[in-house]
C-alpha positions in Angstrom: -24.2 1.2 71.9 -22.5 -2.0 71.4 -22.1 -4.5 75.0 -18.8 -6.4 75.4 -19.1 -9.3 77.7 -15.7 -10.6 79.3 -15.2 -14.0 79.1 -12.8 -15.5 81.4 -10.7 -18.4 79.2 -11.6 -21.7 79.7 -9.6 -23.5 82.6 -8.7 -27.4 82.3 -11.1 -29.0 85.4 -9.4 -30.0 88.3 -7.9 -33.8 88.4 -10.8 -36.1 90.3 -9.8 -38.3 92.8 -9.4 -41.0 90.6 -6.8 -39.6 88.1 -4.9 -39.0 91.5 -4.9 -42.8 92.4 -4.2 -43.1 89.1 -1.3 -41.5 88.7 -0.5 -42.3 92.7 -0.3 -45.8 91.1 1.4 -45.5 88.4 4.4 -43.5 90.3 4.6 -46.6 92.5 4.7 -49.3 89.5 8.3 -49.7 89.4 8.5 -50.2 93.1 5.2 -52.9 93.0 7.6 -54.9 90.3 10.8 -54.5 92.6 9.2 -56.0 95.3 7.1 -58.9 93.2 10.7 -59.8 91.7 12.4 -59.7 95.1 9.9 -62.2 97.0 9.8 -64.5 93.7 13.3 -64.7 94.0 13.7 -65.7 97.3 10.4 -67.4 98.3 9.4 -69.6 101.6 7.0 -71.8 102.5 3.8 -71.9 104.6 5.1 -71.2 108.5 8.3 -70.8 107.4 8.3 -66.9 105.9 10.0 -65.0 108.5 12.8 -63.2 105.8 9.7 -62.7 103.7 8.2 -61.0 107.3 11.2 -59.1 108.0 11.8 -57.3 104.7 8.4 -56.2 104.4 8.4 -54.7 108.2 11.7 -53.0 107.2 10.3 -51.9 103.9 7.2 -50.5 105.1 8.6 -49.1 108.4 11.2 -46.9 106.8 8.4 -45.5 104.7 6.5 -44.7 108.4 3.7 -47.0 108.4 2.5 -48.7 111.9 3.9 -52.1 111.9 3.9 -54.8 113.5 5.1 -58.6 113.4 2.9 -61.8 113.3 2.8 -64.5 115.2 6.1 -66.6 115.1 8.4 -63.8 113.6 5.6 -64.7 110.1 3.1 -61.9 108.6 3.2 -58.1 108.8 0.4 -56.1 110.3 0.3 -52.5 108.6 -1.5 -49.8 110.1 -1.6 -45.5 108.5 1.2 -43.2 109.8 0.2 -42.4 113.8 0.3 -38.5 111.8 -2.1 -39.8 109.6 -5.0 -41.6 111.6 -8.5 -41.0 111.6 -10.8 -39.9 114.3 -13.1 -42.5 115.9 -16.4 -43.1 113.7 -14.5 -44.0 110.4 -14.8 -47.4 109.1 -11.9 -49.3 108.5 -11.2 -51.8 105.8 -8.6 -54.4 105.0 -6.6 -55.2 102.5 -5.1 -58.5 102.8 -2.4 -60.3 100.5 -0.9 -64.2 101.4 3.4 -64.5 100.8 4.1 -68.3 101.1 5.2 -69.9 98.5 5.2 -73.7 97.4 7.6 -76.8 97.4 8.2 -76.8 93.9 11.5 -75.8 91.7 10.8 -73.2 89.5 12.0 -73.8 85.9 12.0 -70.2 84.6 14.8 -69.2 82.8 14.2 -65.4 84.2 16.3 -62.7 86.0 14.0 -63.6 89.0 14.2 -67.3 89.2 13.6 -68.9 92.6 17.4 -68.8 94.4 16.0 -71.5 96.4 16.1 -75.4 95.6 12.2 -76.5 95.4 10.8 -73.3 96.4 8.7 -71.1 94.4 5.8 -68.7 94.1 3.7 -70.5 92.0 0.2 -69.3 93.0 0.7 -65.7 92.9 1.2 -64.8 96.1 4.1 -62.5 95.6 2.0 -60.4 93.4 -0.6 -60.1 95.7 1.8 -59.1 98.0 2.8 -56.5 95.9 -0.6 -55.5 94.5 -1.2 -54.6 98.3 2.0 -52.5 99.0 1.4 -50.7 96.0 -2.7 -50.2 97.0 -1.6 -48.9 100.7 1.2 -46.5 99.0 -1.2 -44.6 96.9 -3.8 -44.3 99.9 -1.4 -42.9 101.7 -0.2 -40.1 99.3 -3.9 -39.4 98.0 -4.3 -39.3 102.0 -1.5 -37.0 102.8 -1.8 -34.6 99.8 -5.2 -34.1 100.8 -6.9 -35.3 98.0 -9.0 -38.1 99.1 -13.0 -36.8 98.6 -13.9 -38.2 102.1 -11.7 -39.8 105.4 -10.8 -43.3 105.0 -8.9 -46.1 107.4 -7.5 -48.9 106.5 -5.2 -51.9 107.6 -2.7 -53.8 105.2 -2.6 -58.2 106.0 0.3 -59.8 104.9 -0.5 -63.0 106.3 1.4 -66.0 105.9 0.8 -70.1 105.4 -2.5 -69.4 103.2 -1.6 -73.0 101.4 -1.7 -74.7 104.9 -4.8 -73.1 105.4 -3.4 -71.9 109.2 -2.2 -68.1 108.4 -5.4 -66.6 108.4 -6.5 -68.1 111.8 -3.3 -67.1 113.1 -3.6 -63.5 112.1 -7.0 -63.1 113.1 -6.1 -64.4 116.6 -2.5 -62.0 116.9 -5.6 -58.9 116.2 -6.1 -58.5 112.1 -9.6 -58.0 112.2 -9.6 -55.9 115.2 -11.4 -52.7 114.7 -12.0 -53.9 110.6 -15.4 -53.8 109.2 -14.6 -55.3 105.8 -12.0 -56.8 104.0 -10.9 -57.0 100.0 -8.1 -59.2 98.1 -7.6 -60.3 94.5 -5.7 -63.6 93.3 -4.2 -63.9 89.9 -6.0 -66.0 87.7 -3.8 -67.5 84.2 -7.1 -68.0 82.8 -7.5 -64.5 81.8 -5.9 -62.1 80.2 -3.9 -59.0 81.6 -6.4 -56.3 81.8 -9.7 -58.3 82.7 -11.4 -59.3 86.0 -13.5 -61.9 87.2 -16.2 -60.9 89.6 -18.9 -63.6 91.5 -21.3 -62.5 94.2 -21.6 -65.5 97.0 -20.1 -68.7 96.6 -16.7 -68.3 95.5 -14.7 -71.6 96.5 -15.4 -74.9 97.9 -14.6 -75.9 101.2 -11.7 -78.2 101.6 -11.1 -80.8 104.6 -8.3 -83.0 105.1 -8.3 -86.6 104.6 -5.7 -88.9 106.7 -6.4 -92.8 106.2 -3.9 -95.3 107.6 -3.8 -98.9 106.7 -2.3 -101.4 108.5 -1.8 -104.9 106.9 1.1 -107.2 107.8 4.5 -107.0 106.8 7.1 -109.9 104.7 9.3 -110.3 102.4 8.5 -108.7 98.6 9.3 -112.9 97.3 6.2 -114.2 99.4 3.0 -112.1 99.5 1.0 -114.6 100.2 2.6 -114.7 104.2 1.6 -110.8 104.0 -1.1 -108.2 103.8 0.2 -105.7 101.8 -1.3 -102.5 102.8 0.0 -101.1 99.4 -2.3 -103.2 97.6 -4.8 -102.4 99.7 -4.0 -98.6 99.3 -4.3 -99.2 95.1 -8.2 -100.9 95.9 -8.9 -98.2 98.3 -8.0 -95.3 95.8 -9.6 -96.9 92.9 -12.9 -97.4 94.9 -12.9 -93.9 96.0 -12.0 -91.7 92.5 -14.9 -94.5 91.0 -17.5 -94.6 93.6 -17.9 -91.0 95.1 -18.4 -89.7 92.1 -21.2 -92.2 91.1 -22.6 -91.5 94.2 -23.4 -88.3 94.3 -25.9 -86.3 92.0 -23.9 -85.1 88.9 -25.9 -81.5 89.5 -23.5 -81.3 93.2 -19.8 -80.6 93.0 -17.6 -83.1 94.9 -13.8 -83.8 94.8 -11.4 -85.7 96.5 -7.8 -86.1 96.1 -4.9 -88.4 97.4 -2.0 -86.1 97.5 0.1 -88.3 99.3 0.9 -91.8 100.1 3.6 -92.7 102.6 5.0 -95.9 103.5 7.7 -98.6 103.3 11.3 -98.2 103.7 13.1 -100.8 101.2 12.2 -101.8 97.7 12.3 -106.0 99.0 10.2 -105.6 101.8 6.4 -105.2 102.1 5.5 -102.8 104.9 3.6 -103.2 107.9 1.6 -99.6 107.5 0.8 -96.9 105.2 -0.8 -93.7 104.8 -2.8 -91.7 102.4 -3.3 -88.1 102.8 -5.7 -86.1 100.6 -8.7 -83.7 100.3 -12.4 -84.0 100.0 -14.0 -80.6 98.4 -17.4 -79.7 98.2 -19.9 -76.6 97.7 -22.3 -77.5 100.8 -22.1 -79.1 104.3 -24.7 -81.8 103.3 -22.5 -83.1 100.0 -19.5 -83.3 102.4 -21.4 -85.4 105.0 -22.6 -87.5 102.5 -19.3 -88.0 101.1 -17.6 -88.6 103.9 -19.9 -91.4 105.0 -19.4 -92.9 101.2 -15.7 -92.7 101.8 -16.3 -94.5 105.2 -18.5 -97.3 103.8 -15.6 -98.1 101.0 -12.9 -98.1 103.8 -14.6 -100.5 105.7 -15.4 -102.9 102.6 -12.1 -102.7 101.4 -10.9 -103.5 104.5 -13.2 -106.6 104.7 -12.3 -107.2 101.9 -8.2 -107.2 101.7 -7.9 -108.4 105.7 -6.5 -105.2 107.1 -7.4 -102.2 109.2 -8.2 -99.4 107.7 -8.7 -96.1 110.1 -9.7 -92.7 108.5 -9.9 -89.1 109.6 -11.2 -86.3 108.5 -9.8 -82.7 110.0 -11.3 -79.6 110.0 -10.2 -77.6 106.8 -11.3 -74.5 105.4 -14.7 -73.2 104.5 -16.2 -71.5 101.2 -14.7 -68.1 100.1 -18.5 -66.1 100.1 -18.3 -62.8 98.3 -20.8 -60.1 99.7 -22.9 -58.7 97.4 -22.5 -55.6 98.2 -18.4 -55.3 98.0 -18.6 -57.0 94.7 -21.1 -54.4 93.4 -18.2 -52.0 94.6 -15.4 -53.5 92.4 -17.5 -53.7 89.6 -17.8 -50.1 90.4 -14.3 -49.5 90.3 -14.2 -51.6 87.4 -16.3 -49.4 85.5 -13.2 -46.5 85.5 -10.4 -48.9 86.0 -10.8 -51.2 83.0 -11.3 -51.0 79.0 -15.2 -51.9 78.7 -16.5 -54.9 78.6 -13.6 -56.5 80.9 -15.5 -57.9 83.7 -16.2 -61.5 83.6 -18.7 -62.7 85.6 -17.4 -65.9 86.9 -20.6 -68.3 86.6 -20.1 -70.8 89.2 -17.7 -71.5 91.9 -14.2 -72.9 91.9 -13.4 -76.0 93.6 -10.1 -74.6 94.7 -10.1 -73.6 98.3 -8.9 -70.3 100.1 -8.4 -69.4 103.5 -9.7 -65.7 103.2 -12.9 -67.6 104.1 -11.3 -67.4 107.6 -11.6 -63.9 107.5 -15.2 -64.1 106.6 -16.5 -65.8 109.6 -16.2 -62.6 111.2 -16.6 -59.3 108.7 -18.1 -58.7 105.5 -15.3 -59.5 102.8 -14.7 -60.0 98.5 -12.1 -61.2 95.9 -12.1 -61.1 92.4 -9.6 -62.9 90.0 -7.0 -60.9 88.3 -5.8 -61.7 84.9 -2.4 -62.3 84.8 -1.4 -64.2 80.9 -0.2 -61.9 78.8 -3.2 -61.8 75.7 -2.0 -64.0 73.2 0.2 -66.6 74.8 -0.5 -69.9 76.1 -1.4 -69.9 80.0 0.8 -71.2 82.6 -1.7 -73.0 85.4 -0.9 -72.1 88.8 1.2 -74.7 90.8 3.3 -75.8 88.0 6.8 -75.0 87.8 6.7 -72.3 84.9 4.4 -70.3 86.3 4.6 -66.6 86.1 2.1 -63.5 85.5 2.1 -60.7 83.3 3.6 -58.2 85.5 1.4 -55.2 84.3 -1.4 -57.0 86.2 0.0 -55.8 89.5 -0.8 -52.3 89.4 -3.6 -52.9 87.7 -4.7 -54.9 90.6 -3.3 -51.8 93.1 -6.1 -49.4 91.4 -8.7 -52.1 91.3 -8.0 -52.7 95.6 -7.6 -48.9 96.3 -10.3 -47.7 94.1 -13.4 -50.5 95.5 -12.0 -48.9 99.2 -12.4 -46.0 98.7 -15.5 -45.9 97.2 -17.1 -48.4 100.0 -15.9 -45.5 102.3 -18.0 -42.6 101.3 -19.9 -41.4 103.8 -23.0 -41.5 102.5 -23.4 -44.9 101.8 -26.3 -45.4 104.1 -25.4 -49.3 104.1 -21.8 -50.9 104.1 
């Protein structure tokens, strides 16, 4: 007697969460490019991005998202349908993107060229902008549609005047961070190519603080010097003694940098000027290099003032400290990493940059991470960030959507015992 077992046929297994997200992205790609194109051609600067503001309320209002303005008519605060919220006990997290741009005239010759004289997005920051909007819309639909594998909650920060270091500050005070236990962003990075990451546990960036020095010598007539003290002269001794001596002075194991960025004075070509002023930057990895520093840069300004006959006063303002990635986020993007990217395209970034980044702000008060995107299309030369041809391979952005969305989502399981 012969036995005939039934075999059901094989069914294909159900799509995981992640081919979801990744498809929620890629249904959203078109719309993450729209938006990146739009912003780059109409950019704003720092304190000054209230059209930038007001599209981005309209855009993700009409899609029925919780919105609201930030201070001065600048940033967007963007909260999940009221329909849609979570009970009490889930954590939230933030994703937070910057959308000022920089005094500098783009000299693209693309479809999407800056429509504005000396105003451009030339650090990215309308494709963070849109690697966030397209992050939030595929949460949202993976939310909706049910097919998230546990509850999350999450906030979207478009916070203006990062390069002025005073957006974050302002969003944090108009209620960011209220009710956010951790926080992720990416910026683009030309030094790698489209489809890699950069990931760095701790120190990330250096602290920045402001340098203000005015010089006051005593104005005459560009025929006789010698009935002046030409504070410009000065100025050339004082900026020489500072880019030779600081660095001499400091071990060459510790990262310092400073910068004159500006220097301000006179009115006529014929006529030396009473007064100037030099504005810059002093950039360090640790509070006990910048002390030292500054008290280097002190001694000089009081030598070369001895020196030249004028008064030299110096300032130093609060800036912006180091960007300090927590461990444990960071072990969550290499995480997402692990199903978002080819192998082998994580860079571990092996020390810090000296740039600076006020997403530190943010993490004076919650648990935070950033990695660096690459944005150069493989093959072609890079285009360095703050120059006036600067652009990114557009394919990064929802690249950079999965990367956000997927490190969230995973930090929000449930049964992570420690966040």
């Amino acid at each position: 007697m012969s036995h005939v077992t039934d075999h059901e046929p094989s069914r294909p297994s159900a799509p995981s969460w992640q081919d979801d997200l990744e498809a929620a992205i890629a249904a959203r790609s078109a719309a993450m490019i729209e938006l990146r194109r739009h912003l780059h051609t109409y950019p704003e600067p720092s304190g000054e991005e209230q059209e930038t503001s007001q599209h981005l309320y309209q855009l993700l209002d009409e899609e029925g998202y919780q919105v609201r303005i930030g201070p001065h008519g600048c940033g967007v605060l963007v909260d999940p349908p009221a329909e849609l919220e979570t009970p009490g006990g889930v954590p939230r997290f933030a994703l937070r993107a910057d959308i000022d741009a920089l005094l500098i005239q783009d000299e693209k010759q693309v479809s999407y060229r800056s429509c504005k004289p000396g105003v451009m997005h030339a650090c990215g920051h309308d494709a963070h902008t849109a690697v966030v909007y397209g992050a939030l819309g595929a949460l949202r639909s993976l939310q909706s549609e049910g097919r998230l594998p546990w509850p999350i909650n999450y906030r979207a920060i478009f916070q203006p005047a990062e390069e002025t270091i005073a957006g974050a500050a302002e969003m944090i005070e108009a209620g960011a961070l209220e009710g956010v236990d951790m926080i992720l962003a990416t910026h683009v990075d030309p030094a790698r190519d489209f489809g890699r990451v950069g990931l760095r546990e701790g120190v990330l960036t250096a602290n920045s603080e402001a340098m203000r020095i005015r010089i006051t010598g005593r104005g005459g007539h560009a025929a006789r010097p010698h009935e002046a003290i030409d504070p410009i002269a000065t100025a050339a001794q004082l900026i020489n003694s500072i880019y030779l001596f600081v660095p001499r002075g400091i071990d060459s194991q510790d990262a310092v940098v400073v910068t004159i960025g500006q220097l301000v004075g006179g009115e006529n070509p014929n006529v030396i000027p009473e007064q100037i002023e030099l504005v810059g930057t002093l950039r360090s990895l640790c509070s006990r290099i910048r002390d030292q520093t500054m008290q280097h840069i002190r001694q000089l300004c009081h030598g070369v003032a001895a020196a030249s006959g004028s008064h030299i006063e110096i300032s130093f303002e609060k800036g912006i400290g180091s960007v300090k990635n927590d461990p444990r986020l960071i072990h969550w993007l290499r995480e997402a990493a692990v199903t978002v990217l080819a192998p082998g395209h994580v860079d571990e970034i092996p020390r810090p940059s000296m740039g600076s980044e006020d997403f530190a702000a943010y993490l004076e008060h919650v648990p935070g991470a950033m990695f660096r995107l690459g944005a150069t299309t493989p093959g072609r030369e890079p285009t360095p960030l703050h120059t006036p041809n600067f652009d990114v391979d557009e394919r990064a952005i929802p690249l950079g959507a999965r990367m956000l969305a997927h490190a969230a989502i995973l930090w929000s399981n449930p049964a992570n015992a420690e966040r």
